[in-house]
C-alpha positions as CSV (number, residue, x, y, z in Angstrom):
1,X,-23.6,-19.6,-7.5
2,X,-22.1,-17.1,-5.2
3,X,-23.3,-15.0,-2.8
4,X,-24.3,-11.3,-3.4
5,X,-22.3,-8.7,-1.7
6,X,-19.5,-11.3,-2.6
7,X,-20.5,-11.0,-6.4
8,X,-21.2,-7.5,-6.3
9,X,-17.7,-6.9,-4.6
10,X,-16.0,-8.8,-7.6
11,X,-17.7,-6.5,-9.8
12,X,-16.7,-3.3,-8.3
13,X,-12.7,-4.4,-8.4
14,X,-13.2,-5.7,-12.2
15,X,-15.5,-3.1,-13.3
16,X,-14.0,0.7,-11.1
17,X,-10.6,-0.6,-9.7
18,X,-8.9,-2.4,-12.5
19,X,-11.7,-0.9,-15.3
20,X,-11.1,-4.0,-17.5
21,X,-10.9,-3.2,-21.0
22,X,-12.2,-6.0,-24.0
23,X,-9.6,-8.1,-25.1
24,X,-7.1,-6.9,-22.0
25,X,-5.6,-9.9,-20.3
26,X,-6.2,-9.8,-16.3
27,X,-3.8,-11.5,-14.1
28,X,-5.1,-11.8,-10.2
29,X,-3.1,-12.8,-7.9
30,X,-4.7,-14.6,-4.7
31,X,-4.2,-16.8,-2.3
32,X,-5.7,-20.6,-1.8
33,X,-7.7,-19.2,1.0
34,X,-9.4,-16.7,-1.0
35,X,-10.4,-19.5,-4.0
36,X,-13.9,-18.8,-3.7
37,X,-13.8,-15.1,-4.6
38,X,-11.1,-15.3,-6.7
39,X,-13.3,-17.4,-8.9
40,X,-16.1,-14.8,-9.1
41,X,-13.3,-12.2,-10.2
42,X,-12.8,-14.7,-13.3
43,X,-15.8,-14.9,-14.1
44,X,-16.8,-11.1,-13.5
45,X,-13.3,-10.8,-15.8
46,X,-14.4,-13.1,-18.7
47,X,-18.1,-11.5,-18.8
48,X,-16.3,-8.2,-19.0
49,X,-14.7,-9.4,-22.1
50,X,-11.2,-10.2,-21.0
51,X,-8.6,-11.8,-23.2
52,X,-7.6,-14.4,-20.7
53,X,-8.1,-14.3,-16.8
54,X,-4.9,-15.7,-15.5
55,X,-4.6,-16.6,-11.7
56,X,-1.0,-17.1,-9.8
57,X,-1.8,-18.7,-6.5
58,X,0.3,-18.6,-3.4
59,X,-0.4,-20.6,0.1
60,X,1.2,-19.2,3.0
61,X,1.6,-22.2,4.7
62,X,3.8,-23.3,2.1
63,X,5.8,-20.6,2.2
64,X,6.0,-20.6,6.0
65,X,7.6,-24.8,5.3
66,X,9.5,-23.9,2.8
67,X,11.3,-20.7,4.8
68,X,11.2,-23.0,7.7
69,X,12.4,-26.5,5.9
70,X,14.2,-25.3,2.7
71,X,18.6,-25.2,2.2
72,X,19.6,-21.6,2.3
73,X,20.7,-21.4,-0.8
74,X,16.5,-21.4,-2.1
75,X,16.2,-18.0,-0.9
76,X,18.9,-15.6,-2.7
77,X,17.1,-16.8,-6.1
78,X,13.4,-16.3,-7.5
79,X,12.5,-19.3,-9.8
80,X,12.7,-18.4,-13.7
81,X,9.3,-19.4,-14.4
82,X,8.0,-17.3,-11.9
83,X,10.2,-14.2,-13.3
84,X,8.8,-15.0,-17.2
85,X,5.2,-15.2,-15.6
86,X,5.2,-11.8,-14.7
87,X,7.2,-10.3,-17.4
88,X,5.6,-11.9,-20.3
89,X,2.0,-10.6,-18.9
90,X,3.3,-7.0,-17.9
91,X,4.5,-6.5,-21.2
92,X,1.2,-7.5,-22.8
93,X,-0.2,-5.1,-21.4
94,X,-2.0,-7.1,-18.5
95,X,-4.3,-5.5,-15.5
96,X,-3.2,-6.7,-12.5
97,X,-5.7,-7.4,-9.5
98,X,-3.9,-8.5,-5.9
99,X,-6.0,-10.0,-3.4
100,X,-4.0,-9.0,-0.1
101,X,-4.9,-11.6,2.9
102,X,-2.7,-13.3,5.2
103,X,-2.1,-14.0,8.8
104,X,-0.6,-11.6,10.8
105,X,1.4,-14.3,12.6
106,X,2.4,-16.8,9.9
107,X,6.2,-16.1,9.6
108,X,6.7,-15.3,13.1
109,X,9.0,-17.9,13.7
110,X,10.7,-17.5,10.4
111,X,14.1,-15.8,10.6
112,X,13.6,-13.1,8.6
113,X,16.7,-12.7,7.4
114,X,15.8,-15.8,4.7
115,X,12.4,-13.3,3.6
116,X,14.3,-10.5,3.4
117,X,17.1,-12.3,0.8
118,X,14.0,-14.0,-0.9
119,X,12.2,-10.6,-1.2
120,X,15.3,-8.5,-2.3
121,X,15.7,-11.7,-5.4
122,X,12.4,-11.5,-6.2
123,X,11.8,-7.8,-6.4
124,X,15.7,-7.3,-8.7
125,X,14.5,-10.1,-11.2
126,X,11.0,-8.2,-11.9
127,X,12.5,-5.2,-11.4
128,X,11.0,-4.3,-14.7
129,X,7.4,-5.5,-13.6
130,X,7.7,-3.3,-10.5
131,X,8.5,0.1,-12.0
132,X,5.7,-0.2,-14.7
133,X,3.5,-0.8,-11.9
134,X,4.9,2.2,-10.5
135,X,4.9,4.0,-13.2
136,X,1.3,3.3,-13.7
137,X,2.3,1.8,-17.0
138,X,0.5,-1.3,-16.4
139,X,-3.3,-0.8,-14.3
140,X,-3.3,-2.3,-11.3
141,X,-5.4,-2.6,-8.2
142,X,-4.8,-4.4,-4.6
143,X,-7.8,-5.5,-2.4
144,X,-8.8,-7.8,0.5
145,X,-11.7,-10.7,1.2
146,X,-10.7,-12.3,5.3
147,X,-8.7,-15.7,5.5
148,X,-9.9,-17.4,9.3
149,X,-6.9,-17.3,10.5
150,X,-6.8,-13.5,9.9
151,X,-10.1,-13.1,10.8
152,X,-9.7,-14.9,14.0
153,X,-6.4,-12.5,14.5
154,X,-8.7,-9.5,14.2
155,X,-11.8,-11.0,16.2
156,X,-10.2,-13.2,18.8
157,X,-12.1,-13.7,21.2
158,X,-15.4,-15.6,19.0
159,X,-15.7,-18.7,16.7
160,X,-13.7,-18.6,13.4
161,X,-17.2,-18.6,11.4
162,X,-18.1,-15.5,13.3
163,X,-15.0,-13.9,12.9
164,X,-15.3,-14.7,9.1
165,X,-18.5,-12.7,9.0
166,X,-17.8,-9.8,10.5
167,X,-14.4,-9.5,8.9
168,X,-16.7,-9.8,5.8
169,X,-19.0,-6.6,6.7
170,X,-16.3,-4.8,7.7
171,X,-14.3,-4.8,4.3
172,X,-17.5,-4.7,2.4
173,X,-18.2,-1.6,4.6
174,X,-15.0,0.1,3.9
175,X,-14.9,-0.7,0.2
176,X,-18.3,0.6,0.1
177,X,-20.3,-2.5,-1.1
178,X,-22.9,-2.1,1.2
179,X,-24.3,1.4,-0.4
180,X,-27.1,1.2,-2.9
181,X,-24.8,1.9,-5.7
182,X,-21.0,1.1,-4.8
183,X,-19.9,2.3,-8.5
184,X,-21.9,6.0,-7.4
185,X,-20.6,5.8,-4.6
186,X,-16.6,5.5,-5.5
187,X,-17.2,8.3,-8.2
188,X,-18.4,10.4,-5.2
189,X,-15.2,9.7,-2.8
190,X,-13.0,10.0,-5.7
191,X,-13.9,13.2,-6.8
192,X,-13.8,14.3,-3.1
193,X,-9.9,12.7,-3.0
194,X,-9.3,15.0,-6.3
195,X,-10.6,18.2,-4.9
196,X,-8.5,17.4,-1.7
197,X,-5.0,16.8,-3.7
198,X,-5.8,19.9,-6.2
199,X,-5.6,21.9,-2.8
200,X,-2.7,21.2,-2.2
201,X,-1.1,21.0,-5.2
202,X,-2.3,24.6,-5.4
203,X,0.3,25.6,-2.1
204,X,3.0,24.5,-3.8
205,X,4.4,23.4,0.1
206,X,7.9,23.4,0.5
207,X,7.8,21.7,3.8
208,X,5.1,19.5,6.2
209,X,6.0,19.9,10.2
210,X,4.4,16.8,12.1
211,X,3.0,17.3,15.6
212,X,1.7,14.9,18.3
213,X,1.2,13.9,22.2
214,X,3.0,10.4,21.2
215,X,6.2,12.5,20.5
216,X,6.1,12.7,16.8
217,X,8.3,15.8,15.8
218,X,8.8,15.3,12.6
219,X,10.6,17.9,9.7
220,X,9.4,16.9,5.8
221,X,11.0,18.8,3.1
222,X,9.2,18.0,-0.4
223,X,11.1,18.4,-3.7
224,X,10.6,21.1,-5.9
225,X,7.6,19.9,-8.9
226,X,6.1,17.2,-6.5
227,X,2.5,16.7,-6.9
228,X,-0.1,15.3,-4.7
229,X,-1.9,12.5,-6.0
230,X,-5.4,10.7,-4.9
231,X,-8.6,8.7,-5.7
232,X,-7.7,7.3,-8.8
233,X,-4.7,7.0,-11.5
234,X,-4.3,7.2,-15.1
235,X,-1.7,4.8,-17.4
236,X,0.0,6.8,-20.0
237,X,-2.8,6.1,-22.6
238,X,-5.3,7.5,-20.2
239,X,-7.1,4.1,-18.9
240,X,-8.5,5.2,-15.0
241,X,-8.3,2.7,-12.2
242,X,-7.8,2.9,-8.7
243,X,-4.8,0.9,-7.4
244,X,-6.1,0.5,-3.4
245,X,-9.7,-0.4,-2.8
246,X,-10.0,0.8,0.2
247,X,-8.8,4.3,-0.3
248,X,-8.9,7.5,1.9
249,X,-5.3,9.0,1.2
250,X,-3.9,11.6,-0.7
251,X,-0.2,10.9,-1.6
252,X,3.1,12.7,-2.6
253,X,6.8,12.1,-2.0
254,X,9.3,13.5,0.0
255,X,12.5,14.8,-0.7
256,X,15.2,12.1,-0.3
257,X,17.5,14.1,2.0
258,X,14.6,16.7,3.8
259,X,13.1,14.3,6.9
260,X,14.5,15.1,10.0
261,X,13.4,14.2,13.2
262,X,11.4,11.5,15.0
263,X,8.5,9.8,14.0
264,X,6.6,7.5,16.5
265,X,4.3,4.7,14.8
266,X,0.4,4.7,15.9
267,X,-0.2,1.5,14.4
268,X,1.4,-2.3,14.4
269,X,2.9,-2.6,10.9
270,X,2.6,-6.4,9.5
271,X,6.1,-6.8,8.0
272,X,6.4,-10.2,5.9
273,X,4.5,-12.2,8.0
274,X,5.9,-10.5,11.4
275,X,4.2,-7.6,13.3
276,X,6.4,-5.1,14.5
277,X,5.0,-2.8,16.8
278,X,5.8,0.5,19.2
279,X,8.5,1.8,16.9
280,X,10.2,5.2,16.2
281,X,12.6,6.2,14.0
282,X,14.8,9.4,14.0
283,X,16.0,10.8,10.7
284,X,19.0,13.1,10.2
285,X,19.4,14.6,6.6
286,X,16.8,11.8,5.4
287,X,18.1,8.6,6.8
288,X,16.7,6.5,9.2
289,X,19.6,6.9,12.1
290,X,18.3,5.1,15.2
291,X,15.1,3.2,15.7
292,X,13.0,1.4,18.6
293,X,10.4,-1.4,18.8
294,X,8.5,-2.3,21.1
295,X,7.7,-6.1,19.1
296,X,9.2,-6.8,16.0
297,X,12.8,-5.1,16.5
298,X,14.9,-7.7,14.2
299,X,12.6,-7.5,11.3
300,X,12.6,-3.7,11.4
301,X,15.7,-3.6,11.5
302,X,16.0,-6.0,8.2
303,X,13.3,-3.7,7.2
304,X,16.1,-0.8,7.3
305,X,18.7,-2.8,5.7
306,X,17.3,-4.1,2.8
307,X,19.0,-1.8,0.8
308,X,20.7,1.6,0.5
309,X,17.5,3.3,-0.1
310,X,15.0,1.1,2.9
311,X,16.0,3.6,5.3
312,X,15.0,6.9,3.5
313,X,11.4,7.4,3.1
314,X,9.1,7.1,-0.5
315,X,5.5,8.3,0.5
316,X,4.1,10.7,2.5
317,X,0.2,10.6,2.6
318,X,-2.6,12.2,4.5
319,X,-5.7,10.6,6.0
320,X,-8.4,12.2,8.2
321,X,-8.7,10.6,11.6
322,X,-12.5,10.8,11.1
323,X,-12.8,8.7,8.2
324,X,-14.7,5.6,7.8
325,X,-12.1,3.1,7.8
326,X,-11.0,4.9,11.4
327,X,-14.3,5.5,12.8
328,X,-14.9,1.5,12.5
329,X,-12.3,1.7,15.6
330,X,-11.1,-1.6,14.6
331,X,-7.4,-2.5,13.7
332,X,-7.3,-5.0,10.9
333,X,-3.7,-6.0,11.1
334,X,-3.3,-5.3,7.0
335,X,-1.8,-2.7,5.9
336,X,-4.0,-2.2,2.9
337,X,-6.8,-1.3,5.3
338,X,-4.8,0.4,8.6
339,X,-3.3,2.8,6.3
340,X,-6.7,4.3,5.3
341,X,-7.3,4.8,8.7
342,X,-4.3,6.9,9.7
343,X,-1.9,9.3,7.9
344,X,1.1,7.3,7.1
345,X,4.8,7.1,5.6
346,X,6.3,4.3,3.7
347,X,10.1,3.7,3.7
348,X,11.7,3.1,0.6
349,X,10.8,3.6,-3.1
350,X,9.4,6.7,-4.1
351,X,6.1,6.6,-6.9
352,X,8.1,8.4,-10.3
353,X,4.8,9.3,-11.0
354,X,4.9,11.9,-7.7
355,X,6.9,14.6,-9.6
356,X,6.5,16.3,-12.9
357,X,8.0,14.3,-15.5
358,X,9.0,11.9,-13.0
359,X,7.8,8.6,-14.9
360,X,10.5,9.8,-18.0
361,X,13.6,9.4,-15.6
362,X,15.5,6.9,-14.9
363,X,17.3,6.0,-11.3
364,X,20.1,8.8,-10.7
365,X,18.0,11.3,-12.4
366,X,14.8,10.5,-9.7
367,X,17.6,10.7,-7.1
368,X,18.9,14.0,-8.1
369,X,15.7,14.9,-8.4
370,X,14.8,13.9,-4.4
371,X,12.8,10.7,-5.6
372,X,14.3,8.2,-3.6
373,X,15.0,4.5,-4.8
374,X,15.0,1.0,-3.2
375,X,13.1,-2.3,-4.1
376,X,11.0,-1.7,-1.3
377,X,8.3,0.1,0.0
378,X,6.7,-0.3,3.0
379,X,3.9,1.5,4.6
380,X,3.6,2.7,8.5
381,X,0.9,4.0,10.1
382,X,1.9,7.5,12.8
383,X,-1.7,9.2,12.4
384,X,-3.6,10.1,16.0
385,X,-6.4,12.0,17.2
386,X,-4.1,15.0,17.8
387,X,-1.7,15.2,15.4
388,X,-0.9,18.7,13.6
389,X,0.6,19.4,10.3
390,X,1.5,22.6,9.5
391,X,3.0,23.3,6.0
392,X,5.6,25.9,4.8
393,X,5.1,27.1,0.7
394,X,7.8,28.0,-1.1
395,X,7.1,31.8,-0.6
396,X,7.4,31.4,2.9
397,X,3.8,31.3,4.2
398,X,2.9,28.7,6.6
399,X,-0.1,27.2,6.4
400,X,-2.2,24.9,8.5
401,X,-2.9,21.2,6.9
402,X,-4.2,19.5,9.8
403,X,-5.5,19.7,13.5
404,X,-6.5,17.2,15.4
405,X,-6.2,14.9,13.0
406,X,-8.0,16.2,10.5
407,X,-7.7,17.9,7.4
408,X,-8.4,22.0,7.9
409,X,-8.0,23.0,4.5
């Protein structure tokens, strides 16, 4: 019934990135464009020996009418039903599988100011589905198969079928489905992620200095008992999955207060439908304090004002410029896949799970403890062929992480 690589691919997000126990309930969330795969990750989910395989599908052309069409008042409230759909499956314990696709372009006429009131209601009513995801309470596990109108934003200049295609080989590429045995081949790479993130939890850094020739000169303090994470995650009861697939990174956070400096972005960032593009931001005792863009300067800055904690950073991760998602040379316009390709930061919430003990505390005590706090978190991309990284320890050595882009450890 379906094609191959496309089955096989359903597998590997069932079987290694969500790791489906019997009688767990799987929720996957896709969009109407991705029906056809979606369906194979049912049935994949049911053959597993799933519970129930729930599906909660959105249309983005909807959503571009309804921002476009709808009274003002529809966007500074989520719908309850929506709110008890994905509470009552987070607290049965449910796996949750997001298929990320959309056009880079779709809200690009939307004032963003209704997304970013719709997006700070939605993310306060399941606030509670949010930090178990966090927390890695719940597994969870975010992938991609192309949409044509992303495809063609990727591969403009041939046919839409075309442009499907390749968009096709290149994600099964980076996920790895195209290697004799994907499931070998993910224990492999996440091993490799593990024995990068032991280094350097072994340094115990106090600090990360980034370098490059686009004018990055950028001061990260980390807080004290952070930990470097990567490859794969564990839920509380010890169930494995691996929450991106693609994924190159290793991950910690940064001290609330300790970024200073400028940052220069490397890569478009597709914000809520918008692409903002040749941006910097300068930070002064953690805060975002001025900021440029090139495209896209409204919606960062809506980006920045979500809330009290948008403009600090959460994340603070480490790719190698030669890395296979990179080396494709192609830029996908989704975060999910440019982020494996460069070393990135994310403004906004901090992962709990990023210092010792960190998934115990609440709010103020994270904050105290230099784990920032916002209802979002948003990933940009500021890795080049020439940046440096050169960390301090806590005993006062410094230490070379990266040169030319690429991990030196």
């Amino acid at each position: 019934m379906y094609e191959s690589k496309l089955y096989k691919y359903a597998e590997l997000l069932v079987k290694t990135g969500i790791n489906l126990k019997k009688d767990q309930i799987l929720v996957v969330r896709s969009p109407i464009d991705c029906a056809e795969f979606a369906r194979a990750v049912v049935e994949v989910g049911f053959d597993a020996g799933a519970k129930d395989v729930v599906v909660f599908w959105s249309d983005e052309i909807y959503s571009k009418i309804r921002y476009l069409k709808g009274p003002d008042a529809l966007f500074d409230e989520m719908p309850s039903w929506q709110k008890e759909f994905y509470l009552s499956y987070v607290r049965q314990d449910a796996a949750f599988l997001s298929i990320s696709a959309s056009d880079p372009d779709n809200f690009k006429d939307v004032d963003p100011l209704r997304i970013q009131r719709f997006a700070r209601a939605f993310n306060a009513e399941v606030s509670e589905y949010r930090e178990r995801l966090m927390n890695n309470e719940n597994v969870w596990c975010v992938a991609s198969v192309p949409t044509p109108a992303w495809a063609k934003k990727v591969y403009p200049e041939i046919a839409v079928e075309d442009a499907m295609s390749k968009l096709w080989e290149a994600i099964y590429e980076a996920v790895r489905v195209n290697t004799p045995d994907p499931v070998a081949a993910w224990e492999t790479h996440k091993n490799a992620l593990k024995s990068q993130m032991a280094k350097l939890n072994a340094l115990n850094l106090k600090s990360l200095h980034y370098t490059n020739t686009l004018g990055t000169d950028l001061r990260i303090e980390l807080p004290e008992g952070h930990l470097w994470l990567g490859g794969s995650d564990l839920t509380p009861d010890g169930h494995e999955f691996i929450a991106n697939m693609p994924t190159e990174e290793v991950f910690t956070a940064p001290k609330r207060d300790g970024v200073e400096g400028r940052v220069v972005s490397s890569m478009p960032l597709n914000f809520n439908g918008s692409l903002i593009d040749g941006f910097e931001l300068t930070f002064k005792e953690g805060k975002v304090v001025d900021f440029k863009a090139e495209v896209g300067y409204v919606q960062l800055k809506r980006l920045l004002e979500t809330d009290e904690g948008s403009a600090y950073l959460g994340e603070v991760a480490l790719v190698q410029y030669d890395s296979p998602i990179s080396n494709m040379g192609l830029l996908f316009y989704n975060t999910l896949f440019d982020e494996n390709a460069s070393c990135h930061l994310a403004l906004g919430k901090a992962y709990p799970v990023c210092i010792k003990g960190g998934e115990h505390m609440d709010h103020d005590t994270l904050i105290k403890n230099g784990i920032n706090h916002s209802i979002t978190h948003e990933d940009f991309m500021i890795g080049t062929k020439d940046l440096k990284i050169v960390g301090l320890t806590a005993t006062g050595e410094t230490v070379e992480i990266f040169r030319d882009g690429n991990f030196v450890l």
